[in-house]
C-alpha positions in Angstrom: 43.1 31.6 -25.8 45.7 29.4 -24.3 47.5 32.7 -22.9 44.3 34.4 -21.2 43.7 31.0 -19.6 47.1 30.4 -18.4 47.0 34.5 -17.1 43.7 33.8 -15.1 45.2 30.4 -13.3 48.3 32.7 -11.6 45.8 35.9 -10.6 45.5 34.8 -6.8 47.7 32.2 -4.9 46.2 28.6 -3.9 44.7 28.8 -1.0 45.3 26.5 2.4 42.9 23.2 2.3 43.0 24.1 6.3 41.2 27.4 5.8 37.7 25.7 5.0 38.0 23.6 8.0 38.2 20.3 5.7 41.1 18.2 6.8 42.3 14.6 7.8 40.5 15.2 11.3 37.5 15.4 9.5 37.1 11.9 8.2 35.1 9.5 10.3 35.1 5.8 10.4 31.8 4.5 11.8 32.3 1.0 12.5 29.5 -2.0 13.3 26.9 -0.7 16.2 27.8 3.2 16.2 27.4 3.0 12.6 23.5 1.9 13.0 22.6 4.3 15.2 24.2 7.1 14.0 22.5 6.9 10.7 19.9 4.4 11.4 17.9 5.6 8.2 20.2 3.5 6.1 19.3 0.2 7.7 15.7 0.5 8.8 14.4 3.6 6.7 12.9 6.5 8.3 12.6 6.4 12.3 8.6 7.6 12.9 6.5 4.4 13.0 7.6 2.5 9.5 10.8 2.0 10.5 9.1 1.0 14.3 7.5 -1.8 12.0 10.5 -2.2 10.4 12.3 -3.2 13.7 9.8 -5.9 14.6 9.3 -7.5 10.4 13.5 -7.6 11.1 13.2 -9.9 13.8 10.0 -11.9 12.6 12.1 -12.3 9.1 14.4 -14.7 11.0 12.1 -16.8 11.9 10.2 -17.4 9.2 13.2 -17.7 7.4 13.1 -21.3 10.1 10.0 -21.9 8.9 10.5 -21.7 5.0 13.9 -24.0 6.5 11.6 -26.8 7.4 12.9 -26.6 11.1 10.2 -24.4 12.5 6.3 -24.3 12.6 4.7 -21.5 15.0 5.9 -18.1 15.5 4.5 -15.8 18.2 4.6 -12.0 18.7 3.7 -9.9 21.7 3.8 -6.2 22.1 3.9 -5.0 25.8 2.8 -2.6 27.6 6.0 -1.0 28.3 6.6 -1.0 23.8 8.8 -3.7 24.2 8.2 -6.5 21.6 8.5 -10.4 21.9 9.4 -12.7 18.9 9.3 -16.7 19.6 9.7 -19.4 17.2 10.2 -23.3 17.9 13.4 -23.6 15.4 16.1 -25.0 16.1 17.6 -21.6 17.7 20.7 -19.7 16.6 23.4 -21.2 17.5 25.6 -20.5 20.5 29.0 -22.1 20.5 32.1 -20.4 19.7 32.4 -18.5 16.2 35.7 -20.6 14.2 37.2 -17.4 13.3 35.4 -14.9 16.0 36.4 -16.7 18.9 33.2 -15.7 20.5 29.8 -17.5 20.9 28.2 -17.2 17.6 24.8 -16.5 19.2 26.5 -13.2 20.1 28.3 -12.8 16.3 24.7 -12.9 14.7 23.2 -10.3 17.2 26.5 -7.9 16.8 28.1 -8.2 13.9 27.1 -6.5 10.9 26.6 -8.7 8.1 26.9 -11.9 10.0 24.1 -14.6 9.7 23.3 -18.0 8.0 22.5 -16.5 5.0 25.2 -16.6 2.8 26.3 -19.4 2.5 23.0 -21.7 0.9 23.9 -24.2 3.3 21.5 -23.1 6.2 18.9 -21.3 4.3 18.2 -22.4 0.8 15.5 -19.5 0.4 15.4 -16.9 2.7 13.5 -13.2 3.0 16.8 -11.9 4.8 19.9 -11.3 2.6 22.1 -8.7 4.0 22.7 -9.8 7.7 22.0 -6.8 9.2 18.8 -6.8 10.1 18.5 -8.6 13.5 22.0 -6.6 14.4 20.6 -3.5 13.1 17.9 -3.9 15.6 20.2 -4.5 18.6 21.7 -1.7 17.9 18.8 1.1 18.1 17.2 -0.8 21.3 17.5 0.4 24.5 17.8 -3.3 25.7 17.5 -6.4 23.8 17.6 -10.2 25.5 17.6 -13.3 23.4 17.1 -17.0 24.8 18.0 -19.7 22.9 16.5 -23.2 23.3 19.4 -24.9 21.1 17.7 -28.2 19.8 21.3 -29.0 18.8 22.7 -29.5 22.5 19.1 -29.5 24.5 20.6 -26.6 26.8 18.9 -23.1 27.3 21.3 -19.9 26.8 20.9 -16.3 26.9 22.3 -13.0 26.4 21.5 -9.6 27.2 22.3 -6.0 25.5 21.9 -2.2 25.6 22.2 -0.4 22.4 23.7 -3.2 20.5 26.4 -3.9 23.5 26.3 -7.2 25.1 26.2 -6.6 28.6 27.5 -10.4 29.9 28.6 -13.6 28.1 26.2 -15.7 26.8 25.1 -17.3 29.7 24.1 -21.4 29.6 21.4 -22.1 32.2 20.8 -25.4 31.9 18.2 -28.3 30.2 15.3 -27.3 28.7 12.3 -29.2 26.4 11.4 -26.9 24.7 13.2 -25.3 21.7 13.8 -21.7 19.5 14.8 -18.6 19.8 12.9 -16.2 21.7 13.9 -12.5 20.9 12.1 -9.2 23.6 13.8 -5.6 22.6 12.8 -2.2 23.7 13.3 0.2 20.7 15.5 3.1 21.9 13.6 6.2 21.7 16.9 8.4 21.6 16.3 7.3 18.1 12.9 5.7 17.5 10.1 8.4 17.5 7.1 6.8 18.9 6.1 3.1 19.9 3.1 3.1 18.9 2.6 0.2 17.4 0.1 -0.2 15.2 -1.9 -3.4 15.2 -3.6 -3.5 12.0 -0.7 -2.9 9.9 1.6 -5.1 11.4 -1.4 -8.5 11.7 -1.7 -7.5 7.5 1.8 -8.4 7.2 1.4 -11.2 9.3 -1.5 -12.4 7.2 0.7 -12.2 4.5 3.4 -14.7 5.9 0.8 -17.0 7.1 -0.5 -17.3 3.6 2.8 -17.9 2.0 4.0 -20.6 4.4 1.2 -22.8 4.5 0.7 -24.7 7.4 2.3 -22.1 9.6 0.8 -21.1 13.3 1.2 -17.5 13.8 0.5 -15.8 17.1 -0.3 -12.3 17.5 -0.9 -10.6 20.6 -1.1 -6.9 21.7 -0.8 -6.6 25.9 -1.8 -2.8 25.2 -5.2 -3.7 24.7 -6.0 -6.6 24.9 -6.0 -7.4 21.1 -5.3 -11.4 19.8 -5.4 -13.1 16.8 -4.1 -16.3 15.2 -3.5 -17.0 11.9 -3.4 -20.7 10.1 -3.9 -21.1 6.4 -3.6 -25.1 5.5 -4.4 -23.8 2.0 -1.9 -21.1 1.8 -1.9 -18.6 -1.1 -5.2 -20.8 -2.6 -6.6 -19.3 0.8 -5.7 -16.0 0.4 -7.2 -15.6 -3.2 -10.0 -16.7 -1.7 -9.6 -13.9 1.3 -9.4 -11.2 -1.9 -12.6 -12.2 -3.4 -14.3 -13.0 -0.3 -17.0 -10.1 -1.2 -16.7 -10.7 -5.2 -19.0 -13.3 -7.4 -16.4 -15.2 -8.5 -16.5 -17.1 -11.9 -15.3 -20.6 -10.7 -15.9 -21.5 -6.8 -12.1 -23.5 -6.4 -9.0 -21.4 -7.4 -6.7 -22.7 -9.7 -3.1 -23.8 -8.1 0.0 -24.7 -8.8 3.2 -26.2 -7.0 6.4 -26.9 -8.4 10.0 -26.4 -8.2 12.3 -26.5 -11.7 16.1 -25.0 -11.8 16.0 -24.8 -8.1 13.1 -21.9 -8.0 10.1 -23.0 -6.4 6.8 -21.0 -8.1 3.1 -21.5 -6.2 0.3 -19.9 -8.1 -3.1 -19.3 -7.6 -6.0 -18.0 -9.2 -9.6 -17.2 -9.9 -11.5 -15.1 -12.0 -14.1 -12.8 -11.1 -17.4 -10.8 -12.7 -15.5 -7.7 -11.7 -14.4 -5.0 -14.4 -11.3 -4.2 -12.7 -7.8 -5.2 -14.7 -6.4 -7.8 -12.7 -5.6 -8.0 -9.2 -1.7 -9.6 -8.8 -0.1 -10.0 -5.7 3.8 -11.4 -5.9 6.0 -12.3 -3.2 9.4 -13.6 -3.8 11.0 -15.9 -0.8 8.1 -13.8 1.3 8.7 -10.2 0.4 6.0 -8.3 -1.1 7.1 -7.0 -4.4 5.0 -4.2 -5.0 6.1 -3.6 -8.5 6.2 -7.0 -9.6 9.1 -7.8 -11.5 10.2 -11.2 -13.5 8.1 -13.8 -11.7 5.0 -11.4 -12.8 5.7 -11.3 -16.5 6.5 -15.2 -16.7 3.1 -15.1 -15.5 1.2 -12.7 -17.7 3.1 -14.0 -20.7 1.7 -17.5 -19.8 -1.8 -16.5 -19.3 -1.9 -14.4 -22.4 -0.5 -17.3 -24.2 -2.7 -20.5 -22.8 -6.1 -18.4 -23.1 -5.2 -17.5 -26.6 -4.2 -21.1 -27.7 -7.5 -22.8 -25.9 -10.1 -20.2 -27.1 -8.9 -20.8 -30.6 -8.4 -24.6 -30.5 -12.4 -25.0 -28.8 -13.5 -22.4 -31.5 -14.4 -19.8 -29.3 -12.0 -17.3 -31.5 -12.8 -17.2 -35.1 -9.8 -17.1 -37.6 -10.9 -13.4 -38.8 -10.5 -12.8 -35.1 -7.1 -10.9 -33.7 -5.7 -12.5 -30.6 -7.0 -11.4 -27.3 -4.5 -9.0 -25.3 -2.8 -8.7 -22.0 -5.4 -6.6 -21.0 -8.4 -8.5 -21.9 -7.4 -11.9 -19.7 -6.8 -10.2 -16.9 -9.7 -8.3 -16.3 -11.4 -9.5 -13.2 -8.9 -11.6 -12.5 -7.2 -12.2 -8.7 -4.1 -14.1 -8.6 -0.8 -14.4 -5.9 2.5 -15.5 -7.1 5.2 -16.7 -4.7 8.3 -17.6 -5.2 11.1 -19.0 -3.4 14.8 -18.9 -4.6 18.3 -18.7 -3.9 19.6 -15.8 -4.2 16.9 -13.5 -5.2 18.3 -10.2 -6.8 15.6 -6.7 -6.7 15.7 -3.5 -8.5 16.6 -1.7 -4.9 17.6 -2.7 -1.5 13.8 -1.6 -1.0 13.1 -4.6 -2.9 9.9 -3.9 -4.9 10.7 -5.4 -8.4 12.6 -9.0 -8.4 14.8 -8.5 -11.4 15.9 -12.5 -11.0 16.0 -13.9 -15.1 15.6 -17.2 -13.3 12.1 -16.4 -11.8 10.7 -15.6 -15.3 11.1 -18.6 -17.3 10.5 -20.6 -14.1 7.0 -19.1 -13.8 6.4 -19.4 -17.3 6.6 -22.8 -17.9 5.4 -24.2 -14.0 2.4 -22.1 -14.3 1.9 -21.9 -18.9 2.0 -26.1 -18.5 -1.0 -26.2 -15.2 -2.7 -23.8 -16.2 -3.1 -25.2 -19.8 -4.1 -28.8 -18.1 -6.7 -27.3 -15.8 -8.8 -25.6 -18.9 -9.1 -29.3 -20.4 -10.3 -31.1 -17.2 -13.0 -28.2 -16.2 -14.0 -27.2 -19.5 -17.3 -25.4 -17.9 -14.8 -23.0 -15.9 -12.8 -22.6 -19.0 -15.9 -21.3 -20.6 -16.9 -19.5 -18.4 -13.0 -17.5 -18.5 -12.8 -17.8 -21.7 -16.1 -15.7 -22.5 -15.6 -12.8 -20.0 -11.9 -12.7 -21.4 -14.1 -11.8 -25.1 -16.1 -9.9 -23.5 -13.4 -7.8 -21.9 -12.0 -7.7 -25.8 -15.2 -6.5 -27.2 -15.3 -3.6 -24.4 -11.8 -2.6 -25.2 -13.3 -1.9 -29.1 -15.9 0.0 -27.9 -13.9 2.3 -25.7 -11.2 2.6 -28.4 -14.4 3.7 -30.6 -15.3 6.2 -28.0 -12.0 7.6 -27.4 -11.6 8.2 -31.0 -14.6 10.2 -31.1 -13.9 12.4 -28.1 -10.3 12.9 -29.9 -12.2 14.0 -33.0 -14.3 16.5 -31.0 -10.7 18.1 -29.4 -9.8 18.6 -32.6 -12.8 20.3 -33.3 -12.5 22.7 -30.2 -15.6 21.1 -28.0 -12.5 19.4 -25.4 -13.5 21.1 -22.8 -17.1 20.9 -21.1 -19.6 23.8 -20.4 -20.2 23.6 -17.2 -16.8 24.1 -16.4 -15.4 27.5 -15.0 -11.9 27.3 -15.6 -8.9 29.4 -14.4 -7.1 31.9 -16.1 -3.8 30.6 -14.7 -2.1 27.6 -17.1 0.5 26.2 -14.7 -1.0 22.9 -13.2 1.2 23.2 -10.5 -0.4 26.4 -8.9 -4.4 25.7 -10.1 -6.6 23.7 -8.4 -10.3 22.0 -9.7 -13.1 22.0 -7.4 -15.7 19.3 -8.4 -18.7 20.3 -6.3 -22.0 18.5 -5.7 -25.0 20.2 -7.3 -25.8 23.6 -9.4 -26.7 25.7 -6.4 -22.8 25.3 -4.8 -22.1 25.4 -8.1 -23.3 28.7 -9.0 -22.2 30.2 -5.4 -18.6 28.5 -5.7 -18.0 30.4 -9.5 -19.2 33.6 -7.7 -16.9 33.2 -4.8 -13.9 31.8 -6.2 -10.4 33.6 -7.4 -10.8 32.9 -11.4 -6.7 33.1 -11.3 -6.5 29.7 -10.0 -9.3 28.0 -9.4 -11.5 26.2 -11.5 -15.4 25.2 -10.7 -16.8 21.9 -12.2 -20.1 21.3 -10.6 -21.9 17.6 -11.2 -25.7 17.0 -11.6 -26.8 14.4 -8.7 -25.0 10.9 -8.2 -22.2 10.3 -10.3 -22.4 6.7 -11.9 -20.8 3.7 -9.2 -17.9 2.8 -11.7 -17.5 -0.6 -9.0 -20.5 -2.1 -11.0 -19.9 -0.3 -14.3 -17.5 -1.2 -17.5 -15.3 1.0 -19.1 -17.4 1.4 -22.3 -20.8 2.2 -20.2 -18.9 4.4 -17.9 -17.4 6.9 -20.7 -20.6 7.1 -22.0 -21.8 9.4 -19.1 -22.1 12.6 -18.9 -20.4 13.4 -15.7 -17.9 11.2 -15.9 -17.1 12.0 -19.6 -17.2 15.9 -17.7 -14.8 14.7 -15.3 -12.3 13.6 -17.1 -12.2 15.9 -19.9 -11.3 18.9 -16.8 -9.3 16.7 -15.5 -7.2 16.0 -18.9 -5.0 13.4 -18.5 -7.2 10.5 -19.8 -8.4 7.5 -17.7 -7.5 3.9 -17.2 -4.5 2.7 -18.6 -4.3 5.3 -20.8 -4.3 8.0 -17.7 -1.0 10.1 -18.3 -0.1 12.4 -15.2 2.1 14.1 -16.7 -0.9 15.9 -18.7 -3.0 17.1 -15.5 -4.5 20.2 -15.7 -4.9 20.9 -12.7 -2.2 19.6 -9.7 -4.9 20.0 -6.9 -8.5 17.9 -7.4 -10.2 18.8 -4.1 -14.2 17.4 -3.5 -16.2 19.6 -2.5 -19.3 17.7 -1.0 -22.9 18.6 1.3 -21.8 17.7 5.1 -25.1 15.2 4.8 -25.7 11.6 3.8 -26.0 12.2 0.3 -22.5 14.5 0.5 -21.0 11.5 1.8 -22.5 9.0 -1.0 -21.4 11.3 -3.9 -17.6 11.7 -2.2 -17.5 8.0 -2.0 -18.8 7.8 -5.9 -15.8 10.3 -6.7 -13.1 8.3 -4.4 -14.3 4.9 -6.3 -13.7 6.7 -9.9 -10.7 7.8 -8.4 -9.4 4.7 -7.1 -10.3 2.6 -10.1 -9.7 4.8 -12.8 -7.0 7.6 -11.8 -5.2 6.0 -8.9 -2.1 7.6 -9.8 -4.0 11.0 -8.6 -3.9 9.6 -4.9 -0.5 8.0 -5.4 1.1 11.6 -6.3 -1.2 13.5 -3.7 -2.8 15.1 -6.0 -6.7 14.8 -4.5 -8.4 16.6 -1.6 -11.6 16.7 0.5 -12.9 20.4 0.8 -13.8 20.5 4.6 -16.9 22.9 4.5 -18.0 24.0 8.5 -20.6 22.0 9.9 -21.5 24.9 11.9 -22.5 29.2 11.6 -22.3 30.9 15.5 -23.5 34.1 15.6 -23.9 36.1 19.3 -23.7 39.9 18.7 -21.8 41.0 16.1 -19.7 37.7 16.5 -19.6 35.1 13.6 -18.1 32.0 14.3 -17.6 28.9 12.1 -17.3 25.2 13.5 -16.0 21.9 12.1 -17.6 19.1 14.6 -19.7 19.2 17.4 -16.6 19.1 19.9 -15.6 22.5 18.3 -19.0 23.4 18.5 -19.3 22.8 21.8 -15.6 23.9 22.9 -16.4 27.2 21.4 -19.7 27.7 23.7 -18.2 27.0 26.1 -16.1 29.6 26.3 -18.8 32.1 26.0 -20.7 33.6 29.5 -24.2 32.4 29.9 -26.1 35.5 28.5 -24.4 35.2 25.3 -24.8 31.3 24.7 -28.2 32.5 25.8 -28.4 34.5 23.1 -26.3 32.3 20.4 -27.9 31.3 17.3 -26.4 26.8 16.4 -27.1 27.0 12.3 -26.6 23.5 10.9 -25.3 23.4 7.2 -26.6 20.8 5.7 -25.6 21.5 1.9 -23.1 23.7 0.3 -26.1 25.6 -1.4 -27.2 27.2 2.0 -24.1 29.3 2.5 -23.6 32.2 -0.4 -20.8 33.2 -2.3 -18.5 35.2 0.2 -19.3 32.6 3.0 -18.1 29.6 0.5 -14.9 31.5 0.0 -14.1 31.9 3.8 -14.9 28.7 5.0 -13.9 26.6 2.5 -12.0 28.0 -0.9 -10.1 30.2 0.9 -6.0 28.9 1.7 -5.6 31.3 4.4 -8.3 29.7 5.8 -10.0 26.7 4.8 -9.2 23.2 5.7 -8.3 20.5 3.5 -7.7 16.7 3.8 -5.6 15.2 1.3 -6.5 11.2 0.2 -3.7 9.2 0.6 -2.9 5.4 -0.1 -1.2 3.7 2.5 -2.7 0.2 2.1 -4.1 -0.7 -1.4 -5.0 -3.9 -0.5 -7.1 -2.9 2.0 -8.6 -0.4 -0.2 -9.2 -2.3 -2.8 -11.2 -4.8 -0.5 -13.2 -2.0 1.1 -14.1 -0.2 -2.5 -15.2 -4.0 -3.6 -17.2 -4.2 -0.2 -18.9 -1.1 0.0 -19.4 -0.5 -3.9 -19.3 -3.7 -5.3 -22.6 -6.4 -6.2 -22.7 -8.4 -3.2 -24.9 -7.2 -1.0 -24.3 -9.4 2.7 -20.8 -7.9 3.3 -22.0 -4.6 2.4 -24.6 -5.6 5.0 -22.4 -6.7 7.7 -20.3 -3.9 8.0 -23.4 -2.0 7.9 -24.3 -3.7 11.3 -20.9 -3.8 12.5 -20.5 0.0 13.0 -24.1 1.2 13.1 -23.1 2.8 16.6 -20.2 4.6 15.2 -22.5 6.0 12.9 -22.3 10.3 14.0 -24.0 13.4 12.3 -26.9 10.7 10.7 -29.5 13.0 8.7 -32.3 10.7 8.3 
């Protein structure tokens, strides 16, 4: 052994490291601003239009960071028309005398100088969104030109200094007095690097929303020069205001949220609540010194393990739990329930530089006890509230029996070979990852999608009428319908918080609905049971709208199919005037009217159908417009209703 392996090292002679072109000329040190823009994907992310929005939250971090300092109380941001952005706060302003080890101004060391700021030291910033010292810097460098004016409060004097792609292009320049004070910041993203500047206004005043909320008290300015767009935002209530915001179109259980302010072991925790008579498992936002944590993290269980507790303890000492009675869970004393955590710390630590998850061990017991001790207080001074908590919290408990009951049953009737339902046309194929489930509206498509289909990979589930609105439906009521129970026995990977992906049958879910007013009801039903039940389907991209032709144009012996009226109209167009003459414009107003090998063309086949894939960019935002639309309250549903009547197209009445 030893000799056949020492015979195999001597067969050929080492070859020269030179000869793969790999040698001390090859390494590269990339040093402050070059660094940045050569692989700006490290600092800001991708370069389409997040990390656009990345640039600007960069520079809007700093100065909320002054307002979470105490020295600052309005901050203003303009986009122009040229894509340039504005940022103005009245803080103190960075400051602008000479750097004690740099030598230069240090106005110029923050907006230069990697990993320079007022950050590290918890001096200047006890709490601050910021960590890194890059950000601001990071921006310089991928704009095409950057100017920043300082109104120093320290000195009363008015500086500025300009830069192209991170490179100052004079001193820091003093010009004199001035009365007012902050630091105004207007750069030009570079679009060498940057793909597009097109801003978008609705994403970027939701994030402003947010820091509004958190910072109670603060003025923010939002203004878009493209357009004409403004708004302000001012929340004296802070986070009690924005849990009012989320259940602004919900019947809410108690009219005042519970809140909570209090800072132990140097972590300040805010909480605020309020229950719901919404089935949905709760609704937690957390925010640690002003991020959004998406996954929660350690401030989020020192909350649920408070709630869990306190509820528990006061339903049993007020009798409303029997001794025979098992405790209620997590599960059960959040349902319905709305809540934001913030907190504020030094130092904040996060799963990833992304920062989704706060991993801080501080944050947890902090939360726990602030929030266990309040919360605990509040349910003895408004003992109708409690009540009121309390019982939907058992009533949530008696649900969760009932669906255990039901799932146990349907396990029972796997066993005995009924799992899978008989309306279903499945595939032959067994691979999730190349079969795909059509859930179509009615018998008729039904019948002509089976017919027209290829059985190697595609699978037919056709439902009978309106599907049940899960927004106004428990868990327990839900399962006990029969296309829903049909749904998700196709589907195969259970529902709710017992919905495992990794048991899909099928890897592509596409809705296939009439092009009609009902079509568009029963998708919406479908996207609600998605969104509430199976989210994790949109999450991993696994769901799709069929896009069935709105349009048949036959002239001749030419057949054309049509999407919209545009293409419709495009398409006649091009046609001379005998044969548009003689063109027949057929209007498909269900799936039912086209037959087997027509389905297949336009709409099952991949080489030539279209298909829109759901995504989730905003859950928030879909969670309020599911609550909205789908939900009990009927004068938001009305509002919207009259909002965009006239945007209203294709109306079959």
């Amino acid at each position: 052994m030893n000799e056949r392996f020492e015979s195999s090292m001597t067969t050929e002679p080492l070859r020269s490291v030179n000869a793969t072109g790999y040698d001390e000329d090859q390494i590269q040190v990339l040093e402050g601003m070059e660094a940045v823009r050569r692989r700006p994907g490290m600092y800001i992310g991708p370069t389409d239009v997040n990390g656009l929005h990345t640039m600007v939250r960069e520079v809007v971090d700093n100065s909320v960071d002054e307002v979470m300092a105490g020295r600052a109380t309005t901050v203003e941001v303009t986009i122009h028309e040229d894509g340039s952005v504005t940022v103005a706060d009245d803080g103190y302003g960075i400051p602008t005398g000479p750097h004690p080890k740099l030598g230069v101004s240090t106005l110029q060391v923050v907006m230069t100088v990697l990993h320079a700021g007022g950050k590290f030291d918890n001096k200047s910033y006890k709490v601050s969104s910021g960590l890194h010292g890059v950000g601001v810097s990071a921006v310089n460098a991928l704009s095409a030109y950057m100017r920043v004016d300082v109104h120093n409060a320290r000195d009363g004097m008015h500086y500025y200094q300009e830069y192209r792609c991170g490179v100052p292009q004079c001193e820091v320049q003093k010009v004199g007095p001035t009365t007012r004070r902050g630091t105004i910041t207007r750069f030009l993203p570079d679009t060498t690097i940057i793909q597009t500047l097109d801003y978008n206004f609705k994403t970027l005043a939701q994030r402003f929303r947010e820091m509004a909320y958190l910072n109670k008290g603060l003025r923010f300015k939002f203004v878009d020069e493209r357009d004409g767009n403004e708004i302000n935002f001012y929340f004296e209530g802070g986070i009690r205001s924005y849990v009012r915001h989320l259940n602004k179109d919900k019947n809410v259980l108690h009219k005042h949220p519970f809140y909570v302010e209090r800072t132990i072991d140097e972590v300040m925790v805010e909480v605020a609540l309020q229950y719901t008579e919404s089935f949905d498992t709760d609704s937690v936002y957390a925010f640690a010194n002003g991020i959004n944590n998406t996954d929660g993290g350690a401030h989020v269980a020192g909350f649920r393990s408070a709630l869990t507790r306190v509820i528990n303890a006061y339903a049993r000492s007020k009798g409303f739990l029997k001794e025979n009675e098992g405790n209620l869970t997590g599960d059960d004393v959040r349902e319905g329930l709305t809540a934001v955590i913030s907190v504020k710390l030094r130092d904040p630590q996060f799963s990833s530089q992304t920062k989704e998850k706060l991993v801080s061990p501080s944050a947890t017991g902090a939360v726990n006890t602030v929030f266990g001790d309040a919360f605990s207080a509040w349910l003895e001074e408004n003992p109708q509230e409690a009540r009121r908590i309390v019982e939907k919290c058992i009533s949530a408990a008696r649900t969760r029996i009932a669906v255990q009951k039901v799932r146990e049953t349907a396990r029972k009737s796997a066993m005995e070979g009924f799992s899978l339902p008989g309306k279903l046309a499945d595939c032959s194929d067994t691979n999730p990852a190349r079969t795909e489930l059509f859930i179509v509206e009615g018998d008729s498509a039904g019948g002509s999608a089976k017919q027209g289909r290829d059985r190697r990979y595609q699978a037919i589930l056709p439902l009978r009428g309106k599907i049940l609105n899960v927004e106004k439906s428990r868990l327990d009521k839900m399962l006990s319908n029969n296309e829903v129970k049909a749904l998700i026995t196709a589907i195969g990977a259970g529902v709710g918080d017992q919905f495992d992906p990794s048991k899909l049958r099928y890897h592509r879910i596409i809705l296939m609905c009439d092009a009609d007013v009902d079509g568009s009801h029963i998708r919406t039903l479908l996207l609600t049971f998605f969104f509430r039940y199976m989210r994790q389907i949109i999450t991993n991209g696994h769901l799709y709208l069929a896009q069935p032709p709105l349009y048949r144009i036959v002239h001749g012996k030419t057949e054309k199919y049509v999407f919209t009226d545009t293409e419709r109209d495009q398409y006649l167009a091009t046609l001379s005037s005998a044969e548009r003459n003689k063109a027949v414009v057929t209007r498909y107003k269900g799936l039912g009217e086209m037959n087997a090998a027509q389905l297949w063309e336009t709409t099952m086949n991949p080489l030539n159908r279209l298909l829109l894939q759901v995504t989730l960019e905003d859950a928030q935002q879909a969670d309020e417009t599911f609550t909205m639309l789908m939900g009990d309250l009927v004068p938001p549903r009305k509002r919207f209703i009259q909002t965009h009547a006239l945007e209203v197209r294709n109306l079959d009445i």
